[in-house]
C-alpha positions in Angstrom: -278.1 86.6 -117.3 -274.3 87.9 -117.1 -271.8 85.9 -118.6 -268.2 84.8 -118.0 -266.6 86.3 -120.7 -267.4 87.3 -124.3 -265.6 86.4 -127.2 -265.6 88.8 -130.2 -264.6 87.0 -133.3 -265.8 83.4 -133.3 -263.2 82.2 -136.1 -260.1 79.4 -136.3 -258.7 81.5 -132.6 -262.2 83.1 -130.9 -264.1 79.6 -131.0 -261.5 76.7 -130.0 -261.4 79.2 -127.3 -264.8 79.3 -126.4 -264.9 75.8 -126.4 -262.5 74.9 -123.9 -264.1 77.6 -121.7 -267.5 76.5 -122.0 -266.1 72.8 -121.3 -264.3 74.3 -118.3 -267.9 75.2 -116.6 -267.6 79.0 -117.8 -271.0 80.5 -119.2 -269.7 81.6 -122.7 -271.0 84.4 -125.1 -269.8 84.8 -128.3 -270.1 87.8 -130.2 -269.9 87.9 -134.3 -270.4 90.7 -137.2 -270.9 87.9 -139.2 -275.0 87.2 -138.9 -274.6 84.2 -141.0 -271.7 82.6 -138.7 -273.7 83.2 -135.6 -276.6 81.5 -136.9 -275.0 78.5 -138.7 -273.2 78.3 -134.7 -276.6 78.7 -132.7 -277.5 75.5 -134.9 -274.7 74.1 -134.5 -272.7 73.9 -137.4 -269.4 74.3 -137.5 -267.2 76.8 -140.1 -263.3 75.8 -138.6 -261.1 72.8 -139.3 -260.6 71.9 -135.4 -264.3 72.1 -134.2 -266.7 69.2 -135.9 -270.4 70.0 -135.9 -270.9 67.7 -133.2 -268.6 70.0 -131.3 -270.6 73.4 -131.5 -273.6 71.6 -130.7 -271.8 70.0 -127.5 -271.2 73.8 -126.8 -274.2 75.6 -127.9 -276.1 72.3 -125.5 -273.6 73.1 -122.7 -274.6 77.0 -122.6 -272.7 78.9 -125.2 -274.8 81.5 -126.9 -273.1 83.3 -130.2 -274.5 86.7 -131.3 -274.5 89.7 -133.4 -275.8 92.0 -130.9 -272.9 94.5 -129.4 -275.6 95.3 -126.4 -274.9 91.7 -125.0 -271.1 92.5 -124.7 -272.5 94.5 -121.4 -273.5 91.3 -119.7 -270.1 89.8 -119.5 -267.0 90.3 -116.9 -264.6 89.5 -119.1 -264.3 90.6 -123.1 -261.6 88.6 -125.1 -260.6 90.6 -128.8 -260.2 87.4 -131.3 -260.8 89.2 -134.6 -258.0 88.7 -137.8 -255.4 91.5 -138.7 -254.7 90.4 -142.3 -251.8 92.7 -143.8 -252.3 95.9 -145.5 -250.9 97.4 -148.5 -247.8 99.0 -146.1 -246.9 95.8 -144.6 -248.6 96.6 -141.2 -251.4 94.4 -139.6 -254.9 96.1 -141.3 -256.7 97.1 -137.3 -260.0 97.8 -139.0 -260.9 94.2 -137.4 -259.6 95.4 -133.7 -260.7 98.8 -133.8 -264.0 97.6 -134.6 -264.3 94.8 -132.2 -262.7 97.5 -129.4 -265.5 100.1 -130.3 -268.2 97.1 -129.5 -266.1 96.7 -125.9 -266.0 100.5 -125.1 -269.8 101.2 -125.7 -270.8 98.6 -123.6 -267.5 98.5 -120.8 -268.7 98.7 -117.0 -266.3 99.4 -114.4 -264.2 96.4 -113.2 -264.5 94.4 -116.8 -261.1 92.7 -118.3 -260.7 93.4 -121.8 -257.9 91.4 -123.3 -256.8 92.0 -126.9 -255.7 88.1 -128.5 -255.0 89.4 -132.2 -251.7 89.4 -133.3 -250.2 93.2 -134.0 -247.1 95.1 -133.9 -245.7 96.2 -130.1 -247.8 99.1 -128.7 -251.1 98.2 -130.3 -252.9 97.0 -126.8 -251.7 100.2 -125.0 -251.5 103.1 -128.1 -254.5 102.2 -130.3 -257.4 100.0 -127.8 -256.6 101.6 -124.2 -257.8 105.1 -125.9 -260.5 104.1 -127.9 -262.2 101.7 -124.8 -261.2 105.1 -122.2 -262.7 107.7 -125.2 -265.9 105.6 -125.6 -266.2 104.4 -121.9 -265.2 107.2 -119.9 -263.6 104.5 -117.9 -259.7 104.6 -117.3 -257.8 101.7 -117.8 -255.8 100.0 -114.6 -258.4 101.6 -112.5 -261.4 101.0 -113.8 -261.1 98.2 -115.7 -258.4 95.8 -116.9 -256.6 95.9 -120.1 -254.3 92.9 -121.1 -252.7 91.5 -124.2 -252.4 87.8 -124.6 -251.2 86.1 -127.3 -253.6 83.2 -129.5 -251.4 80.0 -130.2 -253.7 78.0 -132.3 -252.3 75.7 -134.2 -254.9 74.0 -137.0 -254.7 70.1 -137.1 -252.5 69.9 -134.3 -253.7 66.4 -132.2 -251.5 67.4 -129.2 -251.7 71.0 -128.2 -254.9 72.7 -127.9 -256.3 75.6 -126.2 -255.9 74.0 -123.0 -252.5 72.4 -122.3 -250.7 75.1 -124.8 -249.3 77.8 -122.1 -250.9 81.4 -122.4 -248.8 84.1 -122.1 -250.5 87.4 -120.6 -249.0 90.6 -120.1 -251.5 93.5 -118.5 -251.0 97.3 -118.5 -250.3 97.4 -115.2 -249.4 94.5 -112.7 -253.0 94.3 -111.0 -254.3 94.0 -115.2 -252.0 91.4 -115.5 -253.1 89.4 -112.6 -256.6 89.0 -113.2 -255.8 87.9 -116.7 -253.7 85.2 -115.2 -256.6 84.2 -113.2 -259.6 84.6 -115.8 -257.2 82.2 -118.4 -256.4 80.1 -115.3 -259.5 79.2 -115.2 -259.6 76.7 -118.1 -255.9 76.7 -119.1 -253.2 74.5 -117.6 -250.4 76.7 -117.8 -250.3 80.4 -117.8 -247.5 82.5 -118.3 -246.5 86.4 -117.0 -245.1 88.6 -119.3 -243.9 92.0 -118.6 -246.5 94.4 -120.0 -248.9 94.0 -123.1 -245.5 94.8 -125.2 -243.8 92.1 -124.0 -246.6 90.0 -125.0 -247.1 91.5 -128.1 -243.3 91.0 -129.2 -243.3 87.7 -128.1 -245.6 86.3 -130.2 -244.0 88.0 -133.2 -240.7 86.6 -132.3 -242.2 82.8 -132.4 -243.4 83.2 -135.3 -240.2 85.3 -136.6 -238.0 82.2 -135.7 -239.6 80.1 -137.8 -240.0 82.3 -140.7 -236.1 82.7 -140.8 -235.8 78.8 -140.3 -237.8 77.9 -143.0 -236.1 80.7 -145.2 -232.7 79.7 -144.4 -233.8 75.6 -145.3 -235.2 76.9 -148.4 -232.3 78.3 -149.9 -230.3 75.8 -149.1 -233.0 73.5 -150.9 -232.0 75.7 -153.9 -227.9 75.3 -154.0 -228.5 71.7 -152.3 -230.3 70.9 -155.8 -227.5 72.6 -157.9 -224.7 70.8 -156.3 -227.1 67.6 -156.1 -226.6 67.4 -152.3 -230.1 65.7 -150.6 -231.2 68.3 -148.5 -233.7 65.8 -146.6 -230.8 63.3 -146.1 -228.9 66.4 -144.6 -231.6 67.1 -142.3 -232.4 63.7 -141.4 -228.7 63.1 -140.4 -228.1 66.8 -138.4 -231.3 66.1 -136.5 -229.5 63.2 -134.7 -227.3 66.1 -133.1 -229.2 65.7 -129.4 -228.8 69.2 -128.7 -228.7 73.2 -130.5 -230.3 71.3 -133.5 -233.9 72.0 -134.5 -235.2 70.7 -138.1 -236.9 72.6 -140.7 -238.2 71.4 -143.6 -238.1 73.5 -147.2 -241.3 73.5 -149.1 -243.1 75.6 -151.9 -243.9 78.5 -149.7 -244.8 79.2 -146.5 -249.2 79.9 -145.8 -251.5 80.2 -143.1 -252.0 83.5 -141.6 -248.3 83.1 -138.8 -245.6 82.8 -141.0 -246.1 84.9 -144.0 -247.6 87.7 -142.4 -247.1 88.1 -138.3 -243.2 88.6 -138.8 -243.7 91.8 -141.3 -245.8 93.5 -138.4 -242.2 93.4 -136.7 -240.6 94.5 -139.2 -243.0 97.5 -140.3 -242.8 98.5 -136.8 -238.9 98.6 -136.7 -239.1 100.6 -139.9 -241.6 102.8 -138.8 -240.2 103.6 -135.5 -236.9 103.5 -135.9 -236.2 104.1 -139.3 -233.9 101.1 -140.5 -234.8 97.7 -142.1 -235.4 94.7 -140.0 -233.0 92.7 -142.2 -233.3 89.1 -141.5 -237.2 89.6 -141.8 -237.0 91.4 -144.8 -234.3 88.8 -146.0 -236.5 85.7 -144.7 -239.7 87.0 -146.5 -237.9 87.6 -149.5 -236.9 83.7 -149.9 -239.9 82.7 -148.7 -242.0 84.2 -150.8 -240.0 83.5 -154.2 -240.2 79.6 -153.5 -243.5 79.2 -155.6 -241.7 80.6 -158.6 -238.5 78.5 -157.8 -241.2 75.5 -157.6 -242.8 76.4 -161.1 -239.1 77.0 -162.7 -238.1 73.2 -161.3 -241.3 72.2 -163.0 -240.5 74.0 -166.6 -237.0 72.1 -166.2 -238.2 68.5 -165.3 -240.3 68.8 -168.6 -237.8 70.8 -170.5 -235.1 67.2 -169.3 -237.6 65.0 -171.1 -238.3 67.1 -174.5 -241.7 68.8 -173.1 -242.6 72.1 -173.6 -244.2 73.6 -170.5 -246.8 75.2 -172.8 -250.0 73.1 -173.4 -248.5 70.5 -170.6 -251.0 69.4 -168.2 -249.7 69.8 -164.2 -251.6 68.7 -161.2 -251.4 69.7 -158.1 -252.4 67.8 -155.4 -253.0 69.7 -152.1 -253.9 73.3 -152.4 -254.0 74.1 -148.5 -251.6 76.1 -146.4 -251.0 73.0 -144.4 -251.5 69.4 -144.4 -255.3 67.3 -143.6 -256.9 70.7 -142.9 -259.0 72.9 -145.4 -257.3 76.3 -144.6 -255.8 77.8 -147.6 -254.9 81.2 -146.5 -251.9 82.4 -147.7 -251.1 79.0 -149.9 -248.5 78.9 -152.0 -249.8 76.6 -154.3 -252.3 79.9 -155.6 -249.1 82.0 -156.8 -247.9 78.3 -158.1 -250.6 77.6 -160.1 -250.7 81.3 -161.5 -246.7 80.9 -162.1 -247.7 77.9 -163.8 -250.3 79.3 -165.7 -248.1 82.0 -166.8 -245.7 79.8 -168.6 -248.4 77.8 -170.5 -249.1 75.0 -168.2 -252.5 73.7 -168.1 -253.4 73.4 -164.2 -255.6 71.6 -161.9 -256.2 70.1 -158.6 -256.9 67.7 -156.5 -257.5 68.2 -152.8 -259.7 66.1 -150.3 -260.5 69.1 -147.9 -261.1 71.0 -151.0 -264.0 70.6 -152.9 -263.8 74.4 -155.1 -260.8 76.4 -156.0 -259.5 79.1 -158.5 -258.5 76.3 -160.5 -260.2 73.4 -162.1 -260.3 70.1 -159.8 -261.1 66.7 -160.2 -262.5 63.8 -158.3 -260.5 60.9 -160.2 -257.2 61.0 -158.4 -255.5 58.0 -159.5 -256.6 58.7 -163.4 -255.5 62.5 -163.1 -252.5 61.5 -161.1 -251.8 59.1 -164.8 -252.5 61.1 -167.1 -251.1 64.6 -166.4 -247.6 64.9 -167.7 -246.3 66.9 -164.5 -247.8 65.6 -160.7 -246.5 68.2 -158.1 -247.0 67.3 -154.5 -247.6 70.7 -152.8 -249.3 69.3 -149.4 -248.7 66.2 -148.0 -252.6 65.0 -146.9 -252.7 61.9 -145.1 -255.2 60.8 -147.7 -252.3 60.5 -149.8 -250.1 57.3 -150.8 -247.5 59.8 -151.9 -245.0 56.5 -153.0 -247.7 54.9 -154.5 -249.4 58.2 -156.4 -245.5 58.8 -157.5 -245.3 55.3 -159.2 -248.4 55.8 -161.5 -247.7 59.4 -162.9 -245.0 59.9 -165.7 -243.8 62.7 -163.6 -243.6 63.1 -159.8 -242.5 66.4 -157.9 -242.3 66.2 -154.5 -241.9 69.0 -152.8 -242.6 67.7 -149.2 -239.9 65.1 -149.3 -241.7 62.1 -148.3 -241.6 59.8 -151.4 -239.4 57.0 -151.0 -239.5 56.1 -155.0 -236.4 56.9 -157.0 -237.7 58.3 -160.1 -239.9 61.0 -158.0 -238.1 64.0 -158.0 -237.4 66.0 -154.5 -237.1 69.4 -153.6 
């Protein structure tokens, strides 16, 4: 049997993707180094916030097949890279994950095969590291023998409205002819479909989306910190500029920016500007700075709320309720409410948790959330689930932080 396409990497990107392929009418393949993911996904359970179990099994009943087996990849016309590129130690994306997957491709490429690379990397990765390691392994060259495109993922956990299909796809090929037929192969299952340039164009543009918002949410954030010292609301402020119909866009300060996007995909950019052209990428560099300080800020505006009242940090009990990178989801990469609770830690708080999606963290947790949410002497709000009566939750602790701005009680304190 030959396949549509095979998906390498069946995580949060590879297998929303292979979902709304296989619902298109595409015969799906899905290819895993994991051999305990591909089994818990050939019975049909389900390891990502967006997909239920029900879901797998709807895919795994309509024809999708996961495996471990590189071999396989040989059966497909179309090879989509969907493996992670967590950051290294020198603030470049870590390729081991894409070199790998790409080594799977080349050993098992056949002559007229798209391979399109869907990881987010610095500019140049598509042409200057997997075009020479598929032609080295192959023997195949690209634009001739096979395709070679870059197109970048846009999944976005939780989100109701935009999914793999009706979120446009950007695709940018190695040469024109690479970029058509990945126009055509996403075509297939995705409404809108979008040409860029080459594969750098691509590349860049998904670092820029993600750049924006890094230096958005930086730039809210430390007003959030001189807004509080001059006792300006900062949420009132944002409330009232986002009436402004037009070159107004709200952002919202928080405790830290997570997920895998924000914290990490804009210091690809600015590793390769440093890299390649020797000076700092300085509204990056500046962004991440803020950004990733705002856990500490968060733990100091704790110390100071118990300090007001005559409590010692040390040997006070905080809770934090919602430990995920972003609200009614379970994903907690890149949290800040880890290097909270450690900040917290560090000044002699006694910490613990309370998360729905959450049932085991670094931290103790707990099960009784209206008798924690009582009896701790500091509640922080650090993600706003919609299991959460945040007004109600702020009326029954002695202390309320909300860093989230959605409690409309008085005495709860705001970011």
């Amino acid at each position: 049997m030959s396949y549509d396409v095979v998906i390498l990497g069946l995580g949060y990107v590879g297998l929303p993707l292979a979902q709304q392929a296989t619902r298109a009418g595409l015969s799906v393949l899905g290819f895993d180094v994991d051999e305990t993911v591909v089994k818990a996904l050939a019975d049909g359970r389900s390891h990502v916030d967006d997909l239920s179990d029900a879901d797998v099994a709807a895919m795994v009943a309509d024809g999708f097949r996961p495996t471990a087996d590189e071999t396989e990849i040989a059966r497909a016309r179309t090879a989509v890279i969907c493996v992670p590129t967590p950051l290294s130690e020198g603030d470049g994306p870590d390729l081991r994950a894409v070199t790998g997957a790409t080594g799977s491709v080349g050993r098992n490429l056949r002559p007229g095969m798209l391979v399109v690379l869907e990881s987010t990397t610095y500019p140049g990765t598509t042409d200057d590291v997997v075009r020479p390691l598929l032609e080295q392994l192959s023997g195949l060259a690209a634009g001739a023998d096979f395709h070679l495109a870059f197109s970048p993922e846009r999944i976005d956990p939780g989100n109701a409205e935009y999914g793999a299909h009706n979120t446009p796809k950007v695709v940018g090929g190695y040469t024109p002819a690479c970029t058509d037929a990945a126009a055509e192969f996403y075509g297939r299952f995705i409404e809108t479909v979008v040409r860029a340039r080459g594969t750098r164009e691509a590349e860049t543009a998904k670092l820029l989306e993600n750049t924006y918002r890094h230096v958005n949410i930086a730039l809210v954030n430390e007003m959030a910190r001189f807004c509080h010292e001059l006792d300006i609301d900062l949420w009132d402020v944002i409330n009232a500029a986002s009436t402004k119909p037009f070159g107004f866009q709200a952002f919202y300060p928080g405790p830290g920016v997570g997920g895998h996007c924000i914290p990490i995909d804009p210091n690809y950019l600015s590793h390769n500007v440093r890299s390649k052209l020797g000076y700092p990428f300085r509204f990056v560099e500046l962004a991440q700075e803020i950004n990733a300080t705002m856990p500490a800020y968060v733990a100091r505006r704790a110390q100071n709320l118990l300090n007001a009242d005559g409590q010692a940090v040390r040997g006070a009990d905080v809770l934090l309720l919602g430990v995920t990178y972003k609200a009614n989801i379970a994903d907690q990469r890149e949290s800040p409410a880890t290097p909270l609770a450690r900040q917290l830690t560090a000044l002699g708080a006694t910490v613990k948790y309370h998360d729905p999606h959450v049932p085991t963290w670094s931290f103790p947790g707990t099960d009784d959330l209206e008798g924690a949410v009582a009896s701790a002497d500091l509640v922080i709000l650090v993600q706003n689930h919609r299991e959460y009566d945040v007004d109600h939750l702020a009326r029954l602790a002695k202390r309320f932080f909300d860093t989230r701005g959605v409690s409309t009680v008085r005495e709860a304190h705001r970011l």
